[in-house]
N, C-alpha and C positions, 0 to 999 in steps of 0.2 A: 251434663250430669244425668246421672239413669234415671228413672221414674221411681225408684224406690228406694228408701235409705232407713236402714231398721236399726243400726248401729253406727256410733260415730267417736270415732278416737278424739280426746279432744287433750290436748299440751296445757295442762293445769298447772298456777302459780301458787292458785290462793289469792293471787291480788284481787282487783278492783275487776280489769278486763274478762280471766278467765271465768270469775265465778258469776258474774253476769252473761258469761257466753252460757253455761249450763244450762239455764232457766231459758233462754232466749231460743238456744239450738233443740229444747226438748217442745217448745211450743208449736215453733216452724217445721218441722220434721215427722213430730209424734216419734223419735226413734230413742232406743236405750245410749248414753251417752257414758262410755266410758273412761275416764280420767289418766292424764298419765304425766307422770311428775319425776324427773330426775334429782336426785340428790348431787349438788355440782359445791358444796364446798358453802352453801347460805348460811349466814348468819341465824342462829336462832330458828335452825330446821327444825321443825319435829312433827315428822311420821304420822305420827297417832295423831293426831290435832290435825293435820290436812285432811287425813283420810276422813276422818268425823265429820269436818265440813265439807268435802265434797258430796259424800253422803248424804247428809241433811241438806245440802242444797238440791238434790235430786239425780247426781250420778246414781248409776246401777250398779257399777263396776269402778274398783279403782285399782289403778297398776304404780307404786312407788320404786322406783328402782336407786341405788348406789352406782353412782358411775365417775364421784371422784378421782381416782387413779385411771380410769382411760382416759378421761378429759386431761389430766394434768401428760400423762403419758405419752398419748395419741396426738392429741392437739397441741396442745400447751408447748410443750418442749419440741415439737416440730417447730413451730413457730419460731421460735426460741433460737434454731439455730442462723434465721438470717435478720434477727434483732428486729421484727417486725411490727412497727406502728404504723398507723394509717394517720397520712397527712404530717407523720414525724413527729408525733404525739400521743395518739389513741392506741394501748397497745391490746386491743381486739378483743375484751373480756368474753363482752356479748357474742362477738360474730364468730369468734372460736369457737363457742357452745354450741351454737344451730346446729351446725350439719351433726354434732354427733347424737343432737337429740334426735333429730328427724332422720336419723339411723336406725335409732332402737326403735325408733315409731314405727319407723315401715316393717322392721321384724316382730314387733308387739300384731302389729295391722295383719298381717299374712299369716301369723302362728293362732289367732285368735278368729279369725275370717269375719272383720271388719269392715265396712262398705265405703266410709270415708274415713277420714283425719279432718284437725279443724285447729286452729292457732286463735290467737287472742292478738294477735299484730293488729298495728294500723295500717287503713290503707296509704297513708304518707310516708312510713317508715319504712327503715332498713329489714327489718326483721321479717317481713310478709315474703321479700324475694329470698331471703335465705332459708325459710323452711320451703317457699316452695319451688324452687329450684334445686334443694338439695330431695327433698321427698320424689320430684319428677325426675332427676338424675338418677334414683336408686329404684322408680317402679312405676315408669310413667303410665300406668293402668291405676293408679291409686287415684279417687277422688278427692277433691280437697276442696273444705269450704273454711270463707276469711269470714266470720262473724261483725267483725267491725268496720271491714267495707260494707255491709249489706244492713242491718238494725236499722239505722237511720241516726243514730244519738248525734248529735253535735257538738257537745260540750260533757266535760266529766261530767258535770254537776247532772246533766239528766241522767249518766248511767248512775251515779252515787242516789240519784231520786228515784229509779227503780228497783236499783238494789234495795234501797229503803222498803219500797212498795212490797215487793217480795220476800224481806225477812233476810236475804242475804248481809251476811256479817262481811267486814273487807274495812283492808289498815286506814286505805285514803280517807280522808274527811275534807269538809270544803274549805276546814281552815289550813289543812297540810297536805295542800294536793299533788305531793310529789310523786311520781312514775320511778319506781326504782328494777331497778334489776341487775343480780349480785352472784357471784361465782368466787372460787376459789384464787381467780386470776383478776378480777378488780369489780369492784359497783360501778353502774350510769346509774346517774339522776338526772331528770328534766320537769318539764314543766312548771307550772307555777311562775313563782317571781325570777327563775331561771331563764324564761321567755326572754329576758329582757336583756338582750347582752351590753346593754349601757350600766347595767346594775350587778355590784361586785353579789358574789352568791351567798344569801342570808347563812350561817354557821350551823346554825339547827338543817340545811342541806345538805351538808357534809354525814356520810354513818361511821366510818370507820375511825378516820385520821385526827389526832388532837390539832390542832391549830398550832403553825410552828411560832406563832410568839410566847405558847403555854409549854411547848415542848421542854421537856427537861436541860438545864443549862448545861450539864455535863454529856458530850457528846459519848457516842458508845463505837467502838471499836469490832468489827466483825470479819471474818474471813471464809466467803465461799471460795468451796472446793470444785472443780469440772472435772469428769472423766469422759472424754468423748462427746464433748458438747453438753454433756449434761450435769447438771450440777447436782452433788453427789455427798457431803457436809461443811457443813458448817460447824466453825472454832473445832474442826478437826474431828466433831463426832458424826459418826453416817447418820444419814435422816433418810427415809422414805421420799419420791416423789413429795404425794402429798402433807407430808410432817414438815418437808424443806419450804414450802410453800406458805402453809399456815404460819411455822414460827416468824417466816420473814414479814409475812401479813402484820403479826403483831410488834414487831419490833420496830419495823418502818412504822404502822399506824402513830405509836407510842412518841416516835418524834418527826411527826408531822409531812412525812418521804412520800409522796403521791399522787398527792391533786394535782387533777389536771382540770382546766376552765379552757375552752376554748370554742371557737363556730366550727363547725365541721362543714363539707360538701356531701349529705346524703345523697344516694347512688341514685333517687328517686329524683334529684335534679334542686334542691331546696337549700337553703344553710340554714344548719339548726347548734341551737346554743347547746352544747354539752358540759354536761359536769361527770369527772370519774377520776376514783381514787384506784390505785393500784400500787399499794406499797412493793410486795414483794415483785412485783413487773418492775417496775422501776429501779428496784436492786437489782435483779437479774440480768436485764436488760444492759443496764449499765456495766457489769460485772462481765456478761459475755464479748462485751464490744470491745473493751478492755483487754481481756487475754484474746481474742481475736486479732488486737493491732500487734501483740507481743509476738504470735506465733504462724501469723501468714505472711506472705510475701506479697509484694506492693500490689502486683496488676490483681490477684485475687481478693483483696481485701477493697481496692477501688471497683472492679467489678460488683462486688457483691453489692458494695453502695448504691450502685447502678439497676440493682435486679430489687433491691429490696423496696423499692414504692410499687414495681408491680404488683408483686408477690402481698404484701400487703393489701394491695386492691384487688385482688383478687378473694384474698379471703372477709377483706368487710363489703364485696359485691356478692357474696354468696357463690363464689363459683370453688369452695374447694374441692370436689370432684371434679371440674375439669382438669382436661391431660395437660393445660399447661402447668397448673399449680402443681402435678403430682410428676412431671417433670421436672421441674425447678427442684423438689423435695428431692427427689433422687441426685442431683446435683450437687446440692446441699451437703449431703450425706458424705460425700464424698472428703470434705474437710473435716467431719466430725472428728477422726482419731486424733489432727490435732489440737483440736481446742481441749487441751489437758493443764491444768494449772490451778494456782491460787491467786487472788485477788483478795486485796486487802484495802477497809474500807474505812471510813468514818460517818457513822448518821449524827446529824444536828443540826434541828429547828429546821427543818426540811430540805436540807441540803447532803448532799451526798459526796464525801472527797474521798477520792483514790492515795491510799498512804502504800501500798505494794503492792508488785506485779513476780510472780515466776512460777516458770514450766521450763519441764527435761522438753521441752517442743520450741524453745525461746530462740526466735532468730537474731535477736539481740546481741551484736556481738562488742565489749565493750571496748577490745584493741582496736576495731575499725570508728566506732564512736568517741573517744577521751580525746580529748584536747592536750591532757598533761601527758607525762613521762609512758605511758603504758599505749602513746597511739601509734597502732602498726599500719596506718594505713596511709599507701604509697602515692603521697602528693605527686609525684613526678610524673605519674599517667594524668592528674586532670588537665594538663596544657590539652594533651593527643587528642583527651577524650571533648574536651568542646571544642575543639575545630572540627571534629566531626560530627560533634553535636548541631553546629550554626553553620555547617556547611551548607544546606539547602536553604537559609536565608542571604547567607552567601553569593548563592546562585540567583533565587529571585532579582538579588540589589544588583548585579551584574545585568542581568537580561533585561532587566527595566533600565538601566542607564545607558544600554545596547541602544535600545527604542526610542529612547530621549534625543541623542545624539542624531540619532537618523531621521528624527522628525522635525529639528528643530530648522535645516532648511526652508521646509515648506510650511513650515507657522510664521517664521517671517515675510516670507513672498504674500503668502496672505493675508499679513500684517499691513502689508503697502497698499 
């Protein structure tokens, strides 16, 4: 780290972490701290109210930016295209967001001549390698300091007892000491009685999703539309990325489509109890896998199976600028034109059932599939087609009874 640091970018939430980093980074330093805060899709964002409190907590400088539609654009639906969850569950709210925060950072950092950047991660968590891994991918001359490996605190309760000490305002309290962090693609929440993965997750930890035994009894009926991978309206009227997103947020929320509870394998080597809701991921998710079985052909569709835990770990390890992730993307790409279709759904009480499937891209053919009067397809080749199918076990059971026969001389004489 150089000998001198006058200014420091620092990735502001508003939570608990970040606005104790301010006070903390301006003590240690003596340097102006300036704030920077994306708008990714948060519940009950608002602009004017962050920027006041990072002010009054002691920023210099604040930078708010809108970057919903590249996060959903860029990220999101990249993603999107090889049905990406980490571990077959977690479908990447948080670790899609990093790298394109710590994108605009480094151009905020360079445009403004900025001496370091500084994150509000823990030093346990996933989040620390992904801004800085993605920040040293894009400018490895950038300085970067982690506040919360370095403080010393151990426990929230002393940053919420300095916060105190300091006048800093911040959501968490000691009786709801939840860690949340929220985007237009899903919430995590952790800590607290979350910790305890013997214990189902108190309700009041839930922020979006009604609870599906509250959920409306009358299921609702919906139909995403895909044009090239990306889904394009829904019930037949065009939505924006972003519009396509939020409505499904609220439609899934409303009957209970999302939660996910599960231990995760943090990158940092730990298992940690996670909680996270992602209604519309989980419609989409669902939706694209769906017109994906309709309109690919076997070995691509098993293949893809095959590439999508990488591809997944690579983006909740923090590596989405490496060449392999931006490899496989290009790959990817390559199937988009056909994933064109509709899918047709049903939500209720948290469950999601597939009622149609069709695409002009549909390898579905039904004269080779029907059973009844309508099937064209020519039993008389399957005799040919499995003798040459079990011809090479065929051969195994031959050569080994080849072996048998010729040994069985001398396992006698040995026998005697």
């Amino acid at each position: 780290m150089s000998d001198s640091i006058d200014s420091i970018l620092l990735a502001y939430s508003g939570g608990l972490d970040t606005s104790v980093s301010i006070k903390w980074l301006q003590e240690k330093y003596d340097a102006e701290i300036v704030t920077f805060t994306v708008d990714l899709g948060q519940e009950d964002f608002e602009p004017q109210k962050l920027k006041e409190k990072a002010y009054n907590t002691g920023a210099s400088d604040v930078i708010i930016t809108d970057l919903k539609e590249e996060f959903i654009e860029d990220k999101v639906f990249a993603a999107l295209q090889i049905q990406a969850r980490y571990e077959n569950k977690y479908p990447l709210a948080t670790a899609l967001a990093r790298p394109l925060i710590a994108e605009e950072m480094v151009k905020a950092a360079n445009r403004f001549d900025i001496d370091a950047v500084a994150h509000g991660c823990t030093g346990k968590g996933n989040d620390q390698v992904r801004f800085e891994t993605a920040i040293s991918a894009l400018d490895p001359e950038l300085e970067i300091i982690a506040p919360l490996r370095d403080w010393g605190f151990t426990t929230r309760d002393e940053e919420l007892e300095y916060a105190e000490e300091h006048g800093i305002p911040v959501k968490a309290t000691k009786d709801s000491p939840y860690s949340i962090d929220e985007n237009l693609w899903g919430v995590s929440v952790e800590c607290g009685l979350l910790e305890d993965p013997d214990q189902a997750p108190p309700e009041d930890a839930f922020q979006w999703t009604e609870a599906p035994v509250d959920a409306p009894d009358e299921p609702e009926s919906i139909a995403v539309e895909f044009s090239e991978g990306i889904p394009t309206a829904l019930n037949g009227s065009r939505l924006s990325s972003v519009q396509m997103v939020k409505r499904l947020n609220e439609l899934g929320a409303q009957h209970g489509i999302g939660r996910i509870d599960m231990v995760e394998n943090r990158l940092v080597g730990i298992k940690s109890r996670e909680l996270y809701e992602a209604p519309a991921a989980t419609i989409l998710l669902r939706a694209h896998r769906e017109l994906s079985e309709l309109v690919l052909d076997r070995d691509s569709l098993h293949f893809l199976d095959r590439i999508r835990p990488k591809y997944s770990e690579l983006v909740y390890n923090g590596l989405w600028h490496s060449p392999l992730r931006q490899a496989l993307q290009n790959m990817l790409s390559s199937y988009a034109p056909s994933i064109s279709g509709v899918i047709e759904m049903k939500l209720h009480k948290g469950n999601l059932q597939i009622t149609g499937r069709k695409s002009s891209r549909s390898l579905y053919d039904l004269g080779l599939a029907s059973y009844d009067h309508k099937d064209s397809f020519d039993h008389s080749a399957a005799a040919g087609f499995i003798r040459l199918w079990s011809l090479p076990l065929q051969v195994v059971k031959q050569q080994h009874k080849e072996a048998e026969e010729e040994n069985s001389p001398k396992i006698a004489r040995l026998a005697k």
